[in-house]
C-alpha positions in Angstrom: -20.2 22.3 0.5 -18.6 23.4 3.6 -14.8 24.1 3.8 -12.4 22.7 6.2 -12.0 26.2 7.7 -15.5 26.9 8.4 -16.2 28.6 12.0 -16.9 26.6 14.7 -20.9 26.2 15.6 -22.2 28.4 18.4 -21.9 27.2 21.4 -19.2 24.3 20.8 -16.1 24.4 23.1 -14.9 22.5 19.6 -11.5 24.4 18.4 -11.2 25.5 14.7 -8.6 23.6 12.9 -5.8 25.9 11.7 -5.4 26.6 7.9 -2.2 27.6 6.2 -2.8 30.0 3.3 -0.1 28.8 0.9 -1.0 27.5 -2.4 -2.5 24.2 -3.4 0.6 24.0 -5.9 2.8 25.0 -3.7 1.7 22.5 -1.3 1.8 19.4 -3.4 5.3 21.0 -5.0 6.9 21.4 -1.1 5.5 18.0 -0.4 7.0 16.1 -3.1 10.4 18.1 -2.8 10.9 17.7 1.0 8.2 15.5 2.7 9.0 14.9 6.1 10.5 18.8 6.4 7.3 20.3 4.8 5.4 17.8 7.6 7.5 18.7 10.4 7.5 22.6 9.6 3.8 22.1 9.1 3.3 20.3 12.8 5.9 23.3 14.3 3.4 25.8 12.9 -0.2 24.5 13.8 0.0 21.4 15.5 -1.0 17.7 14.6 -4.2 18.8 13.3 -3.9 21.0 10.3 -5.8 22.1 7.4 -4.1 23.0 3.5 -4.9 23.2 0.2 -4.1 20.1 -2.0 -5.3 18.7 -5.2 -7.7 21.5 -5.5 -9.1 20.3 -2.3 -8.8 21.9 1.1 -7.4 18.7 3.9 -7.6 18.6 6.9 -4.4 16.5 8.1 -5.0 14.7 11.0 -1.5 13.6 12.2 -0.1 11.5 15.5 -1.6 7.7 16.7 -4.7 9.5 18.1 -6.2 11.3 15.5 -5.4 8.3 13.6 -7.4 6.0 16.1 -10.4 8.3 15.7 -10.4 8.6 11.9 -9.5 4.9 11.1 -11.5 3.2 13.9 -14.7 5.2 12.6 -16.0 4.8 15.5 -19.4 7.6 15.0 -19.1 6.2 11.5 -18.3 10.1 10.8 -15.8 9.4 7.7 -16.1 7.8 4.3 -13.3 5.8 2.2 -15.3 6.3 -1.2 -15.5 10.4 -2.0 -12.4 10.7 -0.4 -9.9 7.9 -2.7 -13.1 8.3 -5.7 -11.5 12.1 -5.9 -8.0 11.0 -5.8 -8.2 8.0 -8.0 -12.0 6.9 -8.7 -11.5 7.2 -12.3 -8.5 4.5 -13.0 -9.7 2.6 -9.7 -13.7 3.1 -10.2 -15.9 0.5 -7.3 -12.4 -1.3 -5.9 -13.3 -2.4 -2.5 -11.4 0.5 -1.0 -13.5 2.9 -2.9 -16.9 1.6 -0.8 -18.3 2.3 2.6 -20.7 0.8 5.3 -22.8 -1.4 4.2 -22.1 -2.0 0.5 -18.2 -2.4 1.3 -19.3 -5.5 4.0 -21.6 -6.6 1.3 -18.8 -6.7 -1.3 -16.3 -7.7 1.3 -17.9 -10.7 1.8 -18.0 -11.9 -0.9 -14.6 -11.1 -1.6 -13.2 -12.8 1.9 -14.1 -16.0 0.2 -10.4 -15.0 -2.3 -8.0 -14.6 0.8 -9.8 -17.2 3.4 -7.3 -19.3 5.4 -7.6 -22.1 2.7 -7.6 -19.8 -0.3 -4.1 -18.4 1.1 -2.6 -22.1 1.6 -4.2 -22.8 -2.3 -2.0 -19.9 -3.7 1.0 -20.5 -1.7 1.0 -23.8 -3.1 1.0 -21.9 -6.6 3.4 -19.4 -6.0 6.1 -21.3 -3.9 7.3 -23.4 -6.6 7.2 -20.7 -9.2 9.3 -17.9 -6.8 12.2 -21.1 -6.7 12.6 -21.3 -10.3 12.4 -17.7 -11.0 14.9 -17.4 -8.1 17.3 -20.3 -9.7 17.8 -17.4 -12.5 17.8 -14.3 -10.6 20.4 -11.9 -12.3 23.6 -11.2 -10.3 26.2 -8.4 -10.3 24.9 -4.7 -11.0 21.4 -4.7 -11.4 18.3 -2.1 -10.7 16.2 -4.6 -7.7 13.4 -2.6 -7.6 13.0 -3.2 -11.3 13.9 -7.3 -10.8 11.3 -6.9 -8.1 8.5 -5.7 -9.8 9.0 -8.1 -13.0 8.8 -10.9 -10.4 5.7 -9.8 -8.3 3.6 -9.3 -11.3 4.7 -12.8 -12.3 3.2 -14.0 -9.1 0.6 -11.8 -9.5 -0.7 -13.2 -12.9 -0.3 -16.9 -11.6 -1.9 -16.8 -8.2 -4.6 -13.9 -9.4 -5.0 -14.6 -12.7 -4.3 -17.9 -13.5 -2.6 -16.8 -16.6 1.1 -17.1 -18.5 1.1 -13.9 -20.2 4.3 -13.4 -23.2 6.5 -11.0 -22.1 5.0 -7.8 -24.7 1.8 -8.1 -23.2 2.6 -8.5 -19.4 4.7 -5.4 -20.2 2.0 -3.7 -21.6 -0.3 -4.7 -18.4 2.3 -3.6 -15.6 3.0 0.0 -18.2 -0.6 0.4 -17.6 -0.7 -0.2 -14.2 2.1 2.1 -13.6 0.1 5.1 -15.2 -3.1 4.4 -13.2 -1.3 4.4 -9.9 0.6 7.9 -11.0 -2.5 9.5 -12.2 -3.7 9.7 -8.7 -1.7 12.4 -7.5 -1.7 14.2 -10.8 -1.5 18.1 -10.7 -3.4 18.6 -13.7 -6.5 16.9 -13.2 -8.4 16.4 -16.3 -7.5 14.6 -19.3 -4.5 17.2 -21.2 -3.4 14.7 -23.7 0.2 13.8 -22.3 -0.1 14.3 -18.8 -0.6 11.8 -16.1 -4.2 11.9 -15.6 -4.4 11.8 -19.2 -2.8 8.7 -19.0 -4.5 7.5 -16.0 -7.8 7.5 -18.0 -6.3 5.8 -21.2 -4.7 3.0 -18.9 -7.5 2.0 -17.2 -9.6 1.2 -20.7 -6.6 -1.2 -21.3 -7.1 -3.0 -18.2 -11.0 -3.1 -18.4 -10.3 -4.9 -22.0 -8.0 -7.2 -20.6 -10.0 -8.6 -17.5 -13.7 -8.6 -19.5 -11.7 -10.6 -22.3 -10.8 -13.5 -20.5 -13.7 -13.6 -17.7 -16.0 -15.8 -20.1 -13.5 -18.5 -19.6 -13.1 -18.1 -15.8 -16.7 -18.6 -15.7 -16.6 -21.6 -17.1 -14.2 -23.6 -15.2 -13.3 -23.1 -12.0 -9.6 -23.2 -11.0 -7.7 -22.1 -7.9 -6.8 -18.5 -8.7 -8.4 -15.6 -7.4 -10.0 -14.5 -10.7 -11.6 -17.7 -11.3 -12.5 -17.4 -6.9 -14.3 -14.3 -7.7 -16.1 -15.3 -10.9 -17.6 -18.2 -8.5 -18.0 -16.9 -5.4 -21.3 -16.6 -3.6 -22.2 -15.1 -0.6 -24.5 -16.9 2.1 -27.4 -14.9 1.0 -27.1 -15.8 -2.4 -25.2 -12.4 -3.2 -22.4 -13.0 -6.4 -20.7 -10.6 -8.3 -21.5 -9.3 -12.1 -18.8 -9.1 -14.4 -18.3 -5.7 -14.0 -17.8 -6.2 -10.2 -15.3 -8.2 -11.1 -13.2 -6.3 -13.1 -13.6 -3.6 -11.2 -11.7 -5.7 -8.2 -9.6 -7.3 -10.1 -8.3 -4.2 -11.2 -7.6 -2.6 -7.5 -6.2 -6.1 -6.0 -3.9 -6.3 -8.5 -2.7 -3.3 -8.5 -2.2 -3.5 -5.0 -0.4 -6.3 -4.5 1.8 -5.8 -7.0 2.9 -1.9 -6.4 3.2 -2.9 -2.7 4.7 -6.1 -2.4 7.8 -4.4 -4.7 8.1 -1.3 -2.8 8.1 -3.4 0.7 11.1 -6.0 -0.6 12.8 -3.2 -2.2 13.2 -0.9 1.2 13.5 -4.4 3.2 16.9 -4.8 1.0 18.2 -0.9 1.1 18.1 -1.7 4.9 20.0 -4.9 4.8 22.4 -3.4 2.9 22.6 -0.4 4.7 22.9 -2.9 7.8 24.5 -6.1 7.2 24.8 -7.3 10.0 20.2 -8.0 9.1 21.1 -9.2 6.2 23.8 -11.9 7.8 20.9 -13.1 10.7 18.1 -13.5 8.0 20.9 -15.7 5.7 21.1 -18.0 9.3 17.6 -18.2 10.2 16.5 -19.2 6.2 19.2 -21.3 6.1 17.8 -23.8 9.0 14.5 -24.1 6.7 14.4 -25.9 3.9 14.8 -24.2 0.8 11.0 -24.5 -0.6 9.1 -23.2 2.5 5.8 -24.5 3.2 2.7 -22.2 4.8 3.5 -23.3 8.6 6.9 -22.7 8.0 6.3 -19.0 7.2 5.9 -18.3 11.3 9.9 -19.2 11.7 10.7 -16.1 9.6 11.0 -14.4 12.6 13.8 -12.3 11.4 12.6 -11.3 8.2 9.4 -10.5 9.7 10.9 -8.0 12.3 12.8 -6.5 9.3 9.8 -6.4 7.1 8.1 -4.4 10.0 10.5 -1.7 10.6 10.7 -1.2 6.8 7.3 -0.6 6.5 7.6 2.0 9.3 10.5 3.7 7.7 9.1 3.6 4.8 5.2 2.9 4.5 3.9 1.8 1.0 0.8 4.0 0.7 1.8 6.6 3.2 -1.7 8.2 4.0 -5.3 7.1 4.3 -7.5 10.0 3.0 -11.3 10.4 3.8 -13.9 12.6 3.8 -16.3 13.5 6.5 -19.9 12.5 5.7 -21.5 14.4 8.8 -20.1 17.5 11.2 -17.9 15.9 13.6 -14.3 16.3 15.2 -10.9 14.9 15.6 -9.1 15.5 18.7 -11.3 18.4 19.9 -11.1 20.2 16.5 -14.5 20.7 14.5 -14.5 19.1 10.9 -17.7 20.2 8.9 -19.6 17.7 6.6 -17.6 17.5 3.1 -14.3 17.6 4.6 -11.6 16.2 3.3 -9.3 14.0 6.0 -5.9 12.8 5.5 -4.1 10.1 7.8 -0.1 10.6 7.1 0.8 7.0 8.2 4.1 7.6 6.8 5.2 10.8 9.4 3.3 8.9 12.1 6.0 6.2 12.0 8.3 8.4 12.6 6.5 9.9 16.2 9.0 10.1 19.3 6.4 9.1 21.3 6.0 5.6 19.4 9.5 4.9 18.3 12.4 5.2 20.2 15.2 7.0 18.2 12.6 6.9 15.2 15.1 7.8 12.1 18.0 4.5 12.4 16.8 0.9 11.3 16.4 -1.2 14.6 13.9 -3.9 13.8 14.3 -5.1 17.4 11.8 -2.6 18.4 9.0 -5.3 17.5 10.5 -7.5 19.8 7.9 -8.3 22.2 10.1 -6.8 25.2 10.0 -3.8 23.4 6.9 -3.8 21.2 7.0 0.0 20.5 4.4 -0.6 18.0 2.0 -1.3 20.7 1.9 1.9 22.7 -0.8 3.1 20.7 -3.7 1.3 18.6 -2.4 3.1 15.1 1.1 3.6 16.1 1.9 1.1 13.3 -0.5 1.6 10.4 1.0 0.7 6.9 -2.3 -1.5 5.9 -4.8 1.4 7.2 -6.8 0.2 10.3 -11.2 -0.4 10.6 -13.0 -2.4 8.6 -11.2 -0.9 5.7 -7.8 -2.8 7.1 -5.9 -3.8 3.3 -7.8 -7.5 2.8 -4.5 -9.0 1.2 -2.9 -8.1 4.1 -1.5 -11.9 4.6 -1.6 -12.4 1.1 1.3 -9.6 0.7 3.1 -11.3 3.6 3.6 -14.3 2.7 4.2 -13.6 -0.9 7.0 -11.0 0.5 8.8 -13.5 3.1 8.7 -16.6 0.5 10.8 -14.5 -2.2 13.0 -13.2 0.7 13.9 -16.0 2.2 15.0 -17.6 -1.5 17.0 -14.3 -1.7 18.7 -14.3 1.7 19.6 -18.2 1.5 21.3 -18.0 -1.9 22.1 -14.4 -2.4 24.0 -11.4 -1.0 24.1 -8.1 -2.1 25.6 -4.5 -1.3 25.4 -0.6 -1.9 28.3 2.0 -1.8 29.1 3.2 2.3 28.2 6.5 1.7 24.7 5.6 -0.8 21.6 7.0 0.0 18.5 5.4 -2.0 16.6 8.9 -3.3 12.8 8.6 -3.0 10.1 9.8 -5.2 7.1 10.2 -3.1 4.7 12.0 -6.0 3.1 8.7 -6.1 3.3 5.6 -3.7 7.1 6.0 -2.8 9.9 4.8 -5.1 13.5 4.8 -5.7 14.3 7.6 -8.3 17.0 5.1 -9.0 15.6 1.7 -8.8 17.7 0.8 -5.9 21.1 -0.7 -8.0 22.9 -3.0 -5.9 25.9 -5.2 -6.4 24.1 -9.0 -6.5 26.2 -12.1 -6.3 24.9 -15.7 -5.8 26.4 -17.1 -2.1 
């Protein structure tokens, strides 16, 4: 297979991308230390587009809202999801959608649509509305870890809307425990099965979760009711086209673990910044408060405030900060030759922080969405949290409205607080964080 630093074919005015020679441990180690130093000594060195060794790969890292636009847009249909995610998680995420290309991944898209279409999306907010309220009613208050509330409560909502299913408390702990080791396997320096390590893990996790879903899809089959698991068990494409029951659970498995790891990183870096900044936190409480307190779906387009702040989270602080591919044919990004077999990373999460997007990039200002400013909109990519192309995340408005319905319950009836001089510490080995679980001071208004 050809390497990312292979020479330049004769005759191309193509440049060859620039390779650092430190280690591939050394790499992943100065990454996961000191992220955005490590990216912004790497840019100083060798420019946006850069190649290193990671994972017991070799990358190439294509950074800034350009390269982005190339790789994400596909354009020459140049880059693959599937080898490039199959290598980093294909073994506790094996045939998600996002692990598909061309025309298998519109095939199975399809099909799948038919879970988040327009009238799917109003189905499950009717199921998840009045279950965030009550769980809201008995929220804990005074010092408590949110990111761990948060994560309790969005795989709650999770097993309504996508399963269907009340699960006792042992055994929804035992599915989000799993979950939790698939996701970290990912990124695991010691990539085959060391009994003990993450990737050991990984593997033993995902046999858990194929159990789970194959034992209860007999009797999604056999009725169907208005969550996304019994959606999927009964969808049909208009050429006939449905799933198996390994399709299934191989999507079940993804979606869910999507939605739930990023809906609960998203609300938990929404409330570090309103409680960093108040003053957020004080105009979302107004704005909720002229709705009622049960929103409905049309009422989710008044959020305006919680959306802006949801959006400049997400910046700050994107939940899967980069969108790796490979290239399936010779081709280049941004006058830089990329052989066949490369490996391609977009790092959304540095991109967000690009002076040429983002005025002042590192302080919270959610008025930068505002459409006078709209700093988002200088460049196609220059806000890419959900990835871009035809591999865009399909819960996209799922996550959305699942996010603002539990924030507007919290900002109407809660308030909460961090130390002047806290800082939340991030652990970015995986998706990103808070070492600490983000502990705030919680007290019903």
């Amino acid at each position: 297979m050809t390497t990312v630093d292979s020479d330049v074919p004769a005759g191309s005015e193509l440049k060859k991308v620039p390779f650092s020679t430190r280690s591939g441990i050394g790499t992943v180690l100065g990454m996961r230390r000191d992220p955005f130093g490590f990216h912004e000594k790497r840019v100083a060195e060798f420019g946006e587009v850069s190649g290193m060794s990671a994972f017991g790969r070799k990358w190439v890292v294509a950074s800034g809202p350009e390269a982005a636009e190339e790789v994400l847009m596909n354009k020459k249909r140049s880059f693959a999801n599937a080898p490039a995610w199959s290598y980093l998680i294909g073994p506790f995420f094996n045939r998600g959608v996002m692990l598909m290309d061309f025309e298998e991944h519109r095939s199975h898209r399809l099909i799948l649509q038919q879970g988040f279409s327009p009238v799917a999306i109003r189905q499950y907010m009717d199921l998840m509305q009045p279950m965030i309220a009550k769980r809201m009613q008995d929220f804990p208050t005074g010092k408590i870890l949110l990111f761990k509330e948060f994560k309790a409560l969005t795989l709650d909502v999770a097993l309504e809307v996508f399963l269907g299913l009340e699960l006792p408390k042992a055994e929804a702990d035992r599915i989000n425990g799993a979950f939790l080791d698939t996701v970290q396997a990912g990124v695991a320096v010691i990539r085959k099965p060391v009994p003990g390590t993450r990737w050991w893990k990984g593997i033993r996790s995902r046999k858990v979760l194929e159990e789970f879903f194959y034992s209860h899809i007999p009797a999604k089959r056999a009725t169907a009711t208005p969550d996304l698991f019994s959606v999927l068990c009964h969808a049909e494409s208009d050429e006939g086209a449905t799933f198996s029951d390994e399709d299934i659970v191989n999507h079940m498995i993804f979606i869910l673990m999507a939605a739930h790891d990023t809906s609960t990183i998203s609300m938990t870096q929404m409330c570090y910044r309103m409680a960093k900044s108040r003053e957020w936190q004080a105009k979302a409480h107004e704005q909720s408060m002229t709705l009622d307190s049960e929103l409905t779906y049309d009422d989710l387009g008044s959020l305006t405030v919680l959306d802006a702040v949801f959006k400049e989270s997400l910046r700050m602080c994107t939940p899967v900060p980069a969108h790796p591919r490979m290239a399936v044919a010779d081709t280049e990004i941004q006058g830089y030759f990329v052989p066949e077999g490369s490996m391609v990373t977009v790092p959304s999460l540095f991109n967000h922080y690009d002076e040429r997007i983002y005025t002042d990039p590192w302080t919270f200002d959610p008025e930068r969405f505002g459409p006078d400013r709209a700093e988002d909109k200088k460049f196609r990519m220059g806000w890419s949290p959900f990835g871009g192309g035809v591999h865009k995340c399909i819960g996209l408005y799922f996550g959305q409205m699942e996010i603002k319905t539990i924030m507007h319950q919290l900002v109407r009836d809660f308030e909460w607080s961090v130390p002047a001089d806290y800082e939340m510490p991030m652990d970015y080995s995986s998706l990103p964080i808070p070492k600490d679980r983000l502990p705030v001071t919680l007290r019903r208004r």
